[in-house]
KEKE-3310 file (N, C-alpha, C; in steps of 0.2 Angstrom, whole numbers, plus 5000, padded with zeros to 4 digits):
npx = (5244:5248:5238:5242:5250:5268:5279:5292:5301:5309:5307:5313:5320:5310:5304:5315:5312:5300:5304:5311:5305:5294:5304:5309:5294:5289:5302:5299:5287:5272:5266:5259:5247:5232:5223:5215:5209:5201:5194:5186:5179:5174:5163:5156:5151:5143:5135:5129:5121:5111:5104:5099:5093:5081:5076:5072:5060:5052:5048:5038:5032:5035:5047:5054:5056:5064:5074:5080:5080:5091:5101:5102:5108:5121:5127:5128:5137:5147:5150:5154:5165:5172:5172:5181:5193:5196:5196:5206:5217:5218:5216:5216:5229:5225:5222:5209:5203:5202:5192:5181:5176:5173:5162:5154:5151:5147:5136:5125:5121:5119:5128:5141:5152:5162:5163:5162:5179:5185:5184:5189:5201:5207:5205:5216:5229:5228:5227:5219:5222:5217:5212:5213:5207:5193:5184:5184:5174:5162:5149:5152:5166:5183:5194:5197:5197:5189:5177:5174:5166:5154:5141:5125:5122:5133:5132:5120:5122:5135:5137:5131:5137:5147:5137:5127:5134:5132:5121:5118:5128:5123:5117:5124:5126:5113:5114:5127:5124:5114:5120:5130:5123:5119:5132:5134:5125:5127:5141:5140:5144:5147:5154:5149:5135:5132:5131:5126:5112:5112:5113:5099:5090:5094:5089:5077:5073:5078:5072:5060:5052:5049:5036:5028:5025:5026:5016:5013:5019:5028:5036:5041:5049:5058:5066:5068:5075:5085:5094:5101:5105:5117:5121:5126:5135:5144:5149:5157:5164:5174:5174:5183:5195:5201:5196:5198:5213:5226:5223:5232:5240:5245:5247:5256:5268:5273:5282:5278:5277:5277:5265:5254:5255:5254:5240:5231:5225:5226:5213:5215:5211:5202:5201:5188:5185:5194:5188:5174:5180:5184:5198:5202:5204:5218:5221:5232:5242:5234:5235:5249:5252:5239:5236:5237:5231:5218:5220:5233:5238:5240:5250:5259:5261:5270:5282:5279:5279:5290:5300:5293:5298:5310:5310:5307:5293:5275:5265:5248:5237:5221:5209:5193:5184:5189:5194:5179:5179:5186:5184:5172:5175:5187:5179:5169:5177:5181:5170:5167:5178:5176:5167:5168:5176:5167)
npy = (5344:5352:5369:5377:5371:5372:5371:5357:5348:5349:5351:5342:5334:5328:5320:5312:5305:5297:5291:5281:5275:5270:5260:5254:5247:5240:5229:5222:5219:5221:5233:5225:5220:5215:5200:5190:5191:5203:5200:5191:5199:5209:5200:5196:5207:5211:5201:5199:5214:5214:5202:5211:5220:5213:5208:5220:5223:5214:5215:5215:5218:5233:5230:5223:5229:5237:5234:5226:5239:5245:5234:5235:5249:5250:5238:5248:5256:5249:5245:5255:5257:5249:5254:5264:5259:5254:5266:5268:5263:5251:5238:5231:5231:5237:5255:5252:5244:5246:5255:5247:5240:5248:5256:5243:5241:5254:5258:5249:5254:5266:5277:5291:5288:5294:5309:5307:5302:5314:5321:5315:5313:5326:5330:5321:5326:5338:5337:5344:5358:5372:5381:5372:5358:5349:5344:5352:5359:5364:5366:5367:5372:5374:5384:5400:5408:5398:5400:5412:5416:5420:5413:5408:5396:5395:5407:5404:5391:5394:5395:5386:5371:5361:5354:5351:5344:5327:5327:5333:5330:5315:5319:5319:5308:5307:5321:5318:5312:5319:5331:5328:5327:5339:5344:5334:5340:5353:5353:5346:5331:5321:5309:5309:5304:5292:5288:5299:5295:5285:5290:5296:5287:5278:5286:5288:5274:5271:5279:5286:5276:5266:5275:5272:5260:5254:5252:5266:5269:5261:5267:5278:5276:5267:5274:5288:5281:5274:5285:5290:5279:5277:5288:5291:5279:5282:5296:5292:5284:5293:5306:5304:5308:5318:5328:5343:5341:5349:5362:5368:5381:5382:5371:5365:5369:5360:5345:5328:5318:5325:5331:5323:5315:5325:5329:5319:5306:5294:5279:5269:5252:5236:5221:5222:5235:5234:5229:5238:5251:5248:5248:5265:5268:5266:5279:5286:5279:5276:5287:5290:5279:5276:5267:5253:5236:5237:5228:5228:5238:5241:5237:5244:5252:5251:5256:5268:5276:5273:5280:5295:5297:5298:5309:5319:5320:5324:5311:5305:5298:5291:5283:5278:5285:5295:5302:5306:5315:5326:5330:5335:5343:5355:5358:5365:5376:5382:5390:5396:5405:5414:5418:5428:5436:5443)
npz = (5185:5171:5167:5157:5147:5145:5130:5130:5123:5108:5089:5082:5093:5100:5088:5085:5096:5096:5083:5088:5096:5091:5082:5091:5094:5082:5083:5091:5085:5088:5083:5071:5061:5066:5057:5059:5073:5070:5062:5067:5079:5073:5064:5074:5083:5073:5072:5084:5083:5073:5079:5091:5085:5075:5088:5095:5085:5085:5099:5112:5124:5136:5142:5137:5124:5129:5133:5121:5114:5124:5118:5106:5106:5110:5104:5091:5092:5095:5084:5079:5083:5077:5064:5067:5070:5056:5047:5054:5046:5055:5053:5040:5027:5015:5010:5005:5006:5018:5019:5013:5022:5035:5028:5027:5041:5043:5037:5040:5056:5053:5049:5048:5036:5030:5031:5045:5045:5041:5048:5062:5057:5056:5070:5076:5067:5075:5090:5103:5099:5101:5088:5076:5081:5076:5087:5096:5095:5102:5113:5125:5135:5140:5140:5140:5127:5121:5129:5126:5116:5103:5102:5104:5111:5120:5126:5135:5140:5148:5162:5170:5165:5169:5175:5168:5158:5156:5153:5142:5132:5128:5117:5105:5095:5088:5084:5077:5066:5059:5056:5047:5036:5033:5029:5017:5010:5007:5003:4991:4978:4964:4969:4981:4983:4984:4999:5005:5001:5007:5021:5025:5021:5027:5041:5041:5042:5053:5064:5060:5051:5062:5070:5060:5058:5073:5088:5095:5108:5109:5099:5102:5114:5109:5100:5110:5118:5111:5107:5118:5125:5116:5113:5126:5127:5119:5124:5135:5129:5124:5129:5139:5136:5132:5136:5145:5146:5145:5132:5115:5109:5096:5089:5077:5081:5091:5092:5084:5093:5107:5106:5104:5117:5128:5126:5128:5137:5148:5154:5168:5171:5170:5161:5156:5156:5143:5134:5135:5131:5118:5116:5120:5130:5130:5128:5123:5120:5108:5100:5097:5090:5078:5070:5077:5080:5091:5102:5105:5111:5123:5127:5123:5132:5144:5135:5130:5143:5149:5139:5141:5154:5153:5143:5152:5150:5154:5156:5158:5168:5172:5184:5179:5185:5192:5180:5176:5188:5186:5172:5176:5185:5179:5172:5179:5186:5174:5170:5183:5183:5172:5174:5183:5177:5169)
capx = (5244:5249:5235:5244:5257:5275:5282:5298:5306:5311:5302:5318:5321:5303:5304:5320:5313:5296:5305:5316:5298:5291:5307:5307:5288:5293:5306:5294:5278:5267:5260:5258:5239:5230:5217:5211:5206:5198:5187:5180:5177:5169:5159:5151:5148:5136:5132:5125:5118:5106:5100:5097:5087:5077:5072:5070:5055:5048:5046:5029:5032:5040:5054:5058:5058:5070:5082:5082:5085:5099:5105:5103:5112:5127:5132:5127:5142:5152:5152:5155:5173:5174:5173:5185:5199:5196:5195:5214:5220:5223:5213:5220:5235:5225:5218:5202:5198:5197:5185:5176:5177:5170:5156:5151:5149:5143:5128:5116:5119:5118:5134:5142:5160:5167:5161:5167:5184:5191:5184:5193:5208:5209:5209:5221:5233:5228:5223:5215:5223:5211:5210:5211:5204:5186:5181:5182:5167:5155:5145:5157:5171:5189:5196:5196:5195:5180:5171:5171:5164:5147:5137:5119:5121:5138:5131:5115:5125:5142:5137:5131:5138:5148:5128:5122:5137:5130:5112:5117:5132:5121:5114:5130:5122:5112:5118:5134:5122:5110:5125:5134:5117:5120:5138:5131:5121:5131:5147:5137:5149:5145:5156:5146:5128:5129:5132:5119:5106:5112:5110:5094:5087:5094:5088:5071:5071:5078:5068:5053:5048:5044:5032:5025:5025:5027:5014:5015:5021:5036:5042:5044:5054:5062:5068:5072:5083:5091:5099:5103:5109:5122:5125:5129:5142:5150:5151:5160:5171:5177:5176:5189:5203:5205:5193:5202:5218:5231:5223:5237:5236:5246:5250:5260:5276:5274:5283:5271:5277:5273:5259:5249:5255:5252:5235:5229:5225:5223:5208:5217:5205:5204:5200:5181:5187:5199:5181:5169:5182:5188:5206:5204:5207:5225:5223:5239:5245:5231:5238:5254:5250:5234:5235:5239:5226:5217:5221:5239:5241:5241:5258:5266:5260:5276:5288:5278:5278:5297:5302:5291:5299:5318:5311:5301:5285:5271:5262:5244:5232:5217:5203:5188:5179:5194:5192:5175:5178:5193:5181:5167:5180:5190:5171:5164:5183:5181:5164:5167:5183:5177:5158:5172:5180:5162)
capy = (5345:5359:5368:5380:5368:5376:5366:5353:5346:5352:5345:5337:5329:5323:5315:5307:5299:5295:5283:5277:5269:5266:5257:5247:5241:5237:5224:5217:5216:5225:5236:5222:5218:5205:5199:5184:5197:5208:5195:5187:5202:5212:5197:5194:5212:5214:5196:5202:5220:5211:5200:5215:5224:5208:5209:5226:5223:5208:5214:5214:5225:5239:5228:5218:5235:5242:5227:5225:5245:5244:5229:5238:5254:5246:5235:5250:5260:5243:5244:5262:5255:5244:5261:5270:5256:5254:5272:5272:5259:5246:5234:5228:5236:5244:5258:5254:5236:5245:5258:5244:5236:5252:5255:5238:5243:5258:5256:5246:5260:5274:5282:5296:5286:5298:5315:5308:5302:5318:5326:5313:5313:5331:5330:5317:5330:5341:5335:5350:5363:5376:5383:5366:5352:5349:5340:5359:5366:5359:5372:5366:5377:5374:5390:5408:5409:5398:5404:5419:5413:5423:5406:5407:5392:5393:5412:5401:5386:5392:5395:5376:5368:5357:5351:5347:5340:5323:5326:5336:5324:5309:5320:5318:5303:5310:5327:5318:5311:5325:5336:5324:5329:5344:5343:5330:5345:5359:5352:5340:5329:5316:5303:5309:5302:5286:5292:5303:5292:5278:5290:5298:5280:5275:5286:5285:5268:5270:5286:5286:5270:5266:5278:5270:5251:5251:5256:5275:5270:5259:5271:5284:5271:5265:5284:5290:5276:5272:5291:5291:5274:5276:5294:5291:5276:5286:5300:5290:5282:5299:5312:5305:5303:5324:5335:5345:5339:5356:5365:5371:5388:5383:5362:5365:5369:5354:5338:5326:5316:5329:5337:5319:5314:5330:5330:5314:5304:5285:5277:5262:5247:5229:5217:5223:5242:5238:5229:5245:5257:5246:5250:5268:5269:5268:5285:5291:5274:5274:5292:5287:5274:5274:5260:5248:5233:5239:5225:5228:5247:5239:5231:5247:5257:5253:5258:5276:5278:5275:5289:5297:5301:5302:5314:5325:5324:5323:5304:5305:5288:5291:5279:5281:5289:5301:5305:5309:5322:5329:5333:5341:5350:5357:5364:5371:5379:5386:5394:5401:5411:5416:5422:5431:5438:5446)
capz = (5178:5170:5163:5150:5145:5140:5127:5132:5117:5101:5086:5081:5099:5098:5080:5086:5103:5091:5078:5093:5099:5084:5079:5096:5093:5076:5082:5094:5079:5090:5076:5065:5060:5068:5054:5062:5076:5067:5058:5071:5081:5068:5065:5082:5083:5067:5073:5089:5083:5069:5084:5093:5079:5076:5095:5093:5080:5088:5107:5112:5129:5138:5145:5129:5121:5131:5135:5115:5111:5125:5116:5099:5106:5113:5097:5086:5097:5097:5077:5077:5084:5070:5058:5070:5067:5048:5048:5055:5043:5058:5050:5034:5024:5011:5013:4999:5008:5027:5017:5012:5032:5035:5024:5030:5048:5044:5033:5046:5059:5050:5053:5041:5037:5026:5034:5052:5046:5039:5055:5064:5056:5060:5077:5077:5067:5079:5096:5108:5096:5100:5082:5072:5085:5075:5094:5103:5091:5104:5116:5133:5135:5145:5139:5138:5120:5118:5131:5123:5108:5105:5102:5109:5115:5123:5131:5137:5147:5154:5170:5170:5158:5171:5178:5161:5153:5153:5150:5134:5127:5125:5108:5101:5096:5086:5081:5072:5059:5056:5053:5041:5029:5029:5025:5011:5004:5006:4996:4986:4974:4964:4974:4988:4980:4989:5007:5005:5000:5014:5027:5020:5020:5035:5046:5039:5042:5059:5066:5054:5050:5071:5072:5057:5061:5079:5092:5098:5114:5107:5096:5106:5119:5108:5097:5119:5124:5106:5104:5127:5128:5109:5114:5133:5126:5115:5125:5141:5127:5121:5134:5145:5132:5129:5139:5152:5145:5141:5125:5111:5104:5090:5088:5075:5085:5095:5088:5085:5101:5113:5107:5106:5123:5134:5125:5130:5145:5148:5158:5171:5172:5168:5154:5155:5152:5137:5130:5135:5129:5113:5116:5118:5137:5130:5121:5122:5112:5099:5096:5093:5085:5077:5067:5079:5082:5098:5109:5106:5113:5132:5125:5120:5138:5148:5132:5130:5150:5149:5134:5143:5159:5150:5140:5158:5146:5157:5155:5163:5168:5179:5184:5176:5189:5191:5175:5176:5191:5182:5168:5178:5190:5176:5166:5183:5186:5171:5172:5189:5184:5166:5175:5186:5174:5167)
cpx = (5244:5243:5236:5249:5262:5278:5290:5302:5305:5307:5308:5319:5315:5304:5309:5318:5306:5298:5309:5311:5296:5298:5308:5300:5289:5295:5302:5286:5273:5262:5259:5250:5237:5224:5212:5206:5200:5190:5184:5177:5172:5162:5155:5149:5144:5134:5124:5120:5111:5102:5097:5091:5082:5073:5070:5060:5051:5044:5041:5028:5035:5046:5059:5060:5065:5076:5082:5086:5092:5105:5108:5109:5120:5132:5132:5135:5148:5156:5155:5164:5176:5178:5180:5190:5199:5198:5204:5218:5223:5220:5216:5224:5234:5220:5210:5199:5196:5191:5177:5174:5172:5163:5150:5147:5144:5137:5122:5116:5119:5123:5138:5148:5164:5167:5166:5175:5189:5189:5188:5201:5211:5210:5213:5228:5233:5226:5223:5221:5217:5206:5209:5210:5196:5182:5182:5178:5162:5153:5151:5163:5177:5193:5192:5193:5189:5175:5168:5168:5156:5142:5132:5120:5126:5137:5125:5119:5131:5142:5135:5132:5142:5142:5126:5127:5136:5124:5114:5123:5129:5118:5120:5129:5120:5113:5123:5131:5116:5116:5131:5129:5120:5127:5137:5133:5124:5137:5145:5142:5146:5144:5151:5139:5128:5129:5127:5111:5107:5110:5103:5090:5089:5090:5081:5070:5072:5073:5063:5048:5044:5039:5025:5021:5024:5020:5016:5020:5028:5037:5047:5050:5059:5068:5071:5078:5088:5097:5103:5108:5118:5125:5129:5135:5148:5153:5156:5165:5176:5180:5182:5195:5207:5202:5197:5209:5220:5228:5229:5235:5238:5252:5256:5271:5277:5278:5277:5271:5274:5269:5254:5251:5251:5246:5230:5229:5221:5217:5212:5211:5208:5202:5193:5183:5189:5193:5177:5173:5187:5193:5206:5204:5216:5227:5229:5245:5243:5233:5243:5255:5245:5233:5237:5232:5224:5219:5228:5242:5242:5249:5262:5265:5267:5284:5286:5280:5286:5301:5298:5294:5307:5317:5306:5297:5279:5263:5253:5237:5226:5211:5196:5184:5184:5194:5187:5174:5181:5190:5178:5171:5182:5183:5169:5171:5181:5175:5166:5172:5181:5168:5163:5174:5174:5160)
cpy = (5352:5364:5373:5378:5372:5369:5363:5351:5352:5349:5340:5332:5326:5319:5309:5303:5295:5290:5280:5271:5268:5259:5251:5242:5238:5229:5218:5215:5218:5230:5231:5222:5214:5205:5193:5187:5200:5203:5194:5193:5207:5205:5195:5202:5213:5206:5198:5208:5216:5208:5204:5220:5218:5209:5215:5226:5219:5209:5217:5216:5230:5235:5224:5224:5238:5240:5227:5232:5245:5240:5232:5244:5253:5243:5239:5255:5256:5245:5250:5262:5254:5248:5263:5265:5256:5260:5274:5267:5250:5239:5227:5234:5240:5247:5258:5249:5241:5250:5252:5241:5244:5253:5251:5239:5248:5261:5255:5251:5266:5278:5284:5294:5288:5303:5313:5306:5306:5322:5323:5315:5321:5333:5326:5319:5334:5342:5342:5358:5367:5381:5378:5358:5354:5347:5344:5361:5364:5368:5373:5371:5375:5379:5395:5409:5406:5400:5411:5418:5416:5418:5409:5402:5391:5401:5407:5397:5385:5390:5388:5372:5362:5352:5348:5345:5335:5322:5331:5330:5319:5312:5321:5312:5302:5318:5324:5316:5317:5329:5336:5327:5335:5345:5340:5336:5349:5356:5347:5338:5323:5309:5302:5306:5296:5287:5293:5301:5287:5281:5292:5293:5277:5278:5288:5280:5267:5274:5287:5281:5268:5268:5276:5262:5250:5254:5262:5274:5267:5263:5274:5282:5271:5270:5286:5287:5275:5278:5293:5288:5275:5283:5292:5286:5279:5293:5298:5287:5288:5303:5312:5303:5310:5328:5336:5344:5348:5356:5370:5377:5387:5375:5361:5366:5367:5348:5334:5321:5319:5332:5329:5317:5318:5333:5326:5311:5299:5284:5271:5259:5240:5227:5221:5231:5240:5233:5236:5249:5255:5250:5259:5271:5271:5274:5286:5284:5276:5281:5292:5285:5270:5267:5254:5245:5236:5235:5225:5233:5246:5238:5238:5252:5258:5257:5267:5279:5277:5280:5294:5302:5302:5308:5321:5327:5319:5316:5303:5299:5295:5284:5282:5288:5296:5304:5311:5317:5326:5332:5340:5347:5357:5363:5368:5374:5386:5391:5400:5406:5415:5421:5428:5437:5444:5444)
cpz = (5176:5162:5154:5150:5142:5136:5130:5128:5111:5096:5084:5085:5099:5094:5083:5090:5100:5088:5083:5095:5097:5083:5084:5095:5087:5079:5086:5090:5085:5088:5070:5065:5061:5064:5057:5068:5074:5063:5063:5078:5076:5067:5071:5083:5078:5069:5078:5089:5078:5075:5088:5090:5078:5080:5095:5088:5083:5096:5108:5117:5132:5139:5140:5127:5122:5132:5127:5112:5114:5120:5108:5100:5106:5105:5090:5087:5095:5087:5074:5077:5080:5064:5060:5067:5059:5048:5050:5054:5048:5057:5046:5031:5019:5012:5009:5004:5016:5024:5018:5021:5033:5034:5025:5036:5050:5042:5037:5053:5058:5050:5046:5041:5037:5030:5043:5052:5045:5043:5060:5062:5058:5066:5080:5075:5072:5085:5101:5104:5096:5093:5076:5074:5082:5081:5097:5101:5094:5111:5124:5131:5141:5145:5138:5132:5118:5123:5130:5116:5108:5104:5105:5115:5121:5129:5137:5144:5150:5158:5174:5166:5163:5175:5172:5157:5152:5153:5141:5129:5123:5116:5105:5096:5088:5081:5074:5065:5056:5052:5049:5034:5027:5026:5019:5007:5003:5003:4994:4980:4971:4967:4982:4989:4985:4994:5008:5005:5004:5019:5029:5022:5026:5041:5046:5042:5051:5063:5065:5054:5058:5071:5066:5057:5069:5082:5095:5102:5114:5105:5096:5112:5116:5103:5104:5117:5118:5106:5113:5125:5123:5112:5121:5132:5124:5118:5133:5137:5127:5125:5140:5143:5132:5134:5145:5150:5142:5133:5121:5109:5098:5090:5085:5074:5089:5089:5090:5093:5106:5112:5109:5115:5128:5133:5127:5137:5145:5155:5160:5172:5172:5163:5154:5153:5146:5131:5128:5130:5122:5114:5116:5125:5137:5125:5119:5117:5106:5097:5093:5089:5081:5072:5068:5081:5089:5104:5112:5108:5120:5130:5125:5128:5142:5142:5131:5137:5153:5143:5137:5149:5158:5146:5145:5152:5150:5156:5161:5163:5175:5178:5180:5181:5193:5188:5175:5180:5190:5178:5173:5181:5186:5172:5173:5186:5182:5171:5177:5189:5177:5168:5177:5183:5171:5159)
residu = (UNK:UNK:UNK:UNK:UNK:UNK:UNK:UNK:UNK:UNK:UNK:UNK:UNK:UNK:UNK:UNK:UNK:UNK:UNK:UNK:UNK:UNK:UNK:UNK:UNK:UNK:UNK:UNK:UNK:UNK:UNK:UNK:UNK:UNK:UNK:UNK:UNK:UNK:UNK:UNK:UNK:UNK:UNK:UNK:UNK:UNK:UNK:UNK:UNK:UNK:UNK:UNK:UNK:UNK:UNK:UNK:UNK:UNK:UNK:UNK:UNK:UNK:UNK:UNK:UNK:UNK:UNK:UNK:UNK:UNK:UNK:UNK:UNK:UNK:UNK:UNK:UNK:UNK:UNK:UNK:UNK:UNK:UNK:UNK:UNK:UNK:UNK:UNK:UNK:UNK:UNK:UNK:UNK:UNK:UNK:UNK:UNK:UNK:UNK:UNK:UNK:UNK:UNK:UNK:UNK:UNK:UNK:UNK:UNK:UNK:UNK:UNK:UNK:UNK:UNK:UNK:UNK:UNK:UNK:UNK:UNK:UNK:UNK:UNK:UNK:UNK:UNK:UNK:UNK:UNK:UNK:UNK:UNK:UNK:UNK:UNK:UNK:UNK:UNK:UNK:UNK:UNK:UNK:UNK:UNK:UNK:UNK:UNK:UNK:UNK:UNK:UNK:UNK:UNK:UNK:UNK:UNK:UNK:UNK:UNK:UNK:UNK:UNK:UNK:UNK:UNK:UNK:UNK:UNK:UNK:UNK:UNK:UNK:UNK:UNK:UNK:UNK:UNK:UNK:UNK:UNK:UNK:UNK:UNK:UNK:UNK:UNK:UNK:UNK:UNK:UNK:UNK:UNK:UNK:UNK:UNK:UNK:UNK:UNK:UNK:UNK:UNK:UNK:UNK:UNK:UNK:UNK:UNK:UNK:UNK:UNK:UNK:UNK:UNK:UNK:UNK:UNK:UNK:UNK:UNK:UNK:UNK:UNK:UNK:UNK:UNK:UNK:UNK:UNK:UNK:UNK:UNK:UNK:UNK:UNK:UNK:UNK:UNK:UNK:UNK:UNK:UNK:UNK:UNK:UNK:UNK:UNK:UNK:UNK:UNK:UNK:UNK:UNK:UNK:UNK:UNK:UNK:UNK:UNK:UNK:UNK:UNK:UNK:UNK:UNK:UNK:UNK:UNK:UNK:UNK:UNK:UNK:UNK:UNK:UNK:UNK:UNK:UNK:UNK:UNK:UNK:UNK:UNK:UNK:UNK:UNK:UNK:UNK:UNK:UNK:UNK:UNK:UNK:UNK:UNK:UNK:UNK:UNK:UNK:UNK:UNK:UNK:UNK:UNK:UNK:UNK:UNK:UNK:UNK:UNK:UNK:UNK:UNK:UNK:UNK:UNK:UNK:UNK:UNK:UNK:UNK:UNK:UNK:UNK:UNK:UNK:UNK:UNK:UNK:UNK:UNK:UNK:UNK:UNK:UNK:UNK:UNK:UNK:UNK:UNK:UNK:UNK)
# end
C-alpha cells in the first residue's frame, strides 16, 4: 500500500469511469431505495433499544445491569446507523422526511443529528484530506503534519498512542455529544433552540438522572459500561474504514473516484459482519455511493473492484483482524520514525 499516494487519473478520466458505474448500477436498480427495508428495520431497532432501557431501569443486580446496559449500548449504536443513512439521503427521496427518520432515531439516544451530519458530510467531500477531513482532528497521528501539531495532548501520547488507541477511542462516545453543546452555544441560532434543549435534556436524563433514581453502585455501572460498550462499537465500526489509509495533502485535485477509493478500505466477512458494521464494511461502495440502502453496497463490490483494476487504482479489503493490526502497525510506525526524527 502506498503510503504517500501519487495521483493516477485525471479528474476528467475519473468522472468519466464514475458515471460509467453509476450508470451501470442504475440499469441494474441497485441504488434504488428499499423502503419496505428500512421500515421494518428501523423499527425493530428502536423496538429493541426501548426494551433495553426498560431492563435498564428495572434490573435489580449487577448482571441484569450490565447484560441490559450492553443491551442498551448496542441498539443506541444500532440507531445511530439509522441516523447515518437518513443522514445520506438513502432512506426516502426527500431530504425533509429522512431528517425527520433522523430526528426520530436520534432523540432517545441523545445524538447531535445536525452537528454530526455537516461534520460527516465533510468528510465525505473530503475523505483523509489532511486539511479538510473533520475525522483527522483527533489526538492520534499518521502523519508528519499532525504529529507536529503542538496539541497537549497529541505531545502527551505519541509515543504510545498505538497502546492506548483503543482504551481512549471508546470516549468518542461520549466526547461527540459534549462537543455538539458547545458548538450549540457558540453559533447559537434560532433554528438551533430545539437540538439544544434535546441534548440538554437528554443527557440529563441519561447521565444525571442515574445517579439520582438508581443506587450509587448501578449508576456508576451503568454511566462505565454505557460510554465503553457504544464507544468501543462505534469505534470498531469506524476506525477500519480510513485510518492508516494514504492521507491527501490537497483532495481537491483528485476526481472524486480516486480520491474516495484510495482513501478507503473494506472489511471481508460474512452475513454477521454486514449486520455489526451496518453495511460499512463496504466503505469504498457507501463512499461512492452514499445513498445507496446498506444491504445493497455488497452488490456493487465486484463492479467497483472491476473499474478498479482497468483504471490501476488500487482497491483495498482486509479482514477485520488485519485491519485492526494494519491500524496499530501504521500509529506505532509512525511514532517511532516522528520520535526519530525529534
Amino acid at each position: 500500500m502506498e503510503r504517500n499516494y501519487q495521483q493516477k487519473l485525471s479528474i476528467k478520466k475519473g468522472t468519466k469511469i464514475y458515471l460509467n458505474l453509476r450508470k451501470s448500477l442504475d440499469d441494474e436498480g441497485i441504488l434504488d431505495r428499499s423502503y419496505v427495508y428500512y421500515f421494518f428495520l428501523t423499527s425493530f431497532e428502536l423496538l429493541m433499544f426501548g426494551i433495553f432501557v426498560a431492563f435498564v431501569i428495572i434490573s435489580n443486580s449487577l448482571w441484569q445491569t450490565v447484560l441490559a446496559t450492553i443491551g442498551m449500548a448496542f441498539f443506541t449504536v444500532r440507531l445511530g446507523g439509522i441516523a447515518h443513512d437518513a443522514g445520506h439521503r438513502a432512506i426516502l427521496k426527500s431530504g425533509l422526511l429522512n431528517d425527520v427518520v433522523g430526528y426520530i432515531v436520534c432523540i432517545p439516544i441523545v445524538f447531535p443529528f445536525k452537528v454530526w451530519k455537516l461534520k460527516h458530510n465533510a468528510h465525505h467531500a473530503n475523505p483523509n484530506d489532511e486539511a479538510k477531513d473533520p475525522d483527522l482532528q483527533v489526538p492520534i497521528s499518521f502523519s508528519k503534519e499532525k504529529f507536529d501539531r503542538k496539541d497537549m495532548l497529541v505531545r502527551i501520547i505519541r509515543k504510545y498512542q498505538a497502546y492506548i488507541f483503543y482504551f481512549i477511542g471508546p470516549l468518542v462516545s461520549i466526547s461527540m455529544r459534549v462537543k455538539s453543546l458547545g458548538y450549540y452555544i457558540s453559533n447559537f441560532k434560532p433554528r438551533y433552540a430545539f437540538e439544544l434543549f434535546y441534548m440538554i435534556t437528554g443527557l440529563i436524563i441519561m447521565f444525571v438522572l442515574p445517579f439520582v433514581f438508581f443506587p450509587l453502585s448501578k449508576a456508576i455501572v451503568y454511566c462505565l459500561l454505557f460510554i465503553f460498550v457504544s464507544g468501543f462499537y462505534m469505534l470498531n465500526i469506524f476506525a477500519p474504514n480510513h485510518k492508516g489509509m494514504p492521507q491527501l495533502k490537497d483532495s481537491s485535485k483528485f476526481s472524486f473516484f480516486e480520491k474516495q477509493v484510495v482513501t478507503s478500505r473494506n472489511v471481508v466477512g460474512n452475513f454477521i459482519y454486514d449486520y455489526l458494521y451496518m453495511g460499512l464494511n463496504y466503505q469504498i461502495e457507501h463512499h461512492l455511493f452514499p445513498n445507496t440502502p446498506r444491504y445493497k453496497l455488497k452488490r456493487i463490490v465486484k463492479y467497483a473492484k472491476a473499474e478498479c483494476k482497468k483504471a490501476g487504482i488500487p482497491y483495498t479489503e482486509m479482514s477485520a483482524y488485519e485491519s485492526t493490526k494494519f491500524i496499530l502497525t501504521q500509529l506505532h510506525i509512525a511514532s517511532k520514525e516522528f520520535d526519530e526524527m525529534g
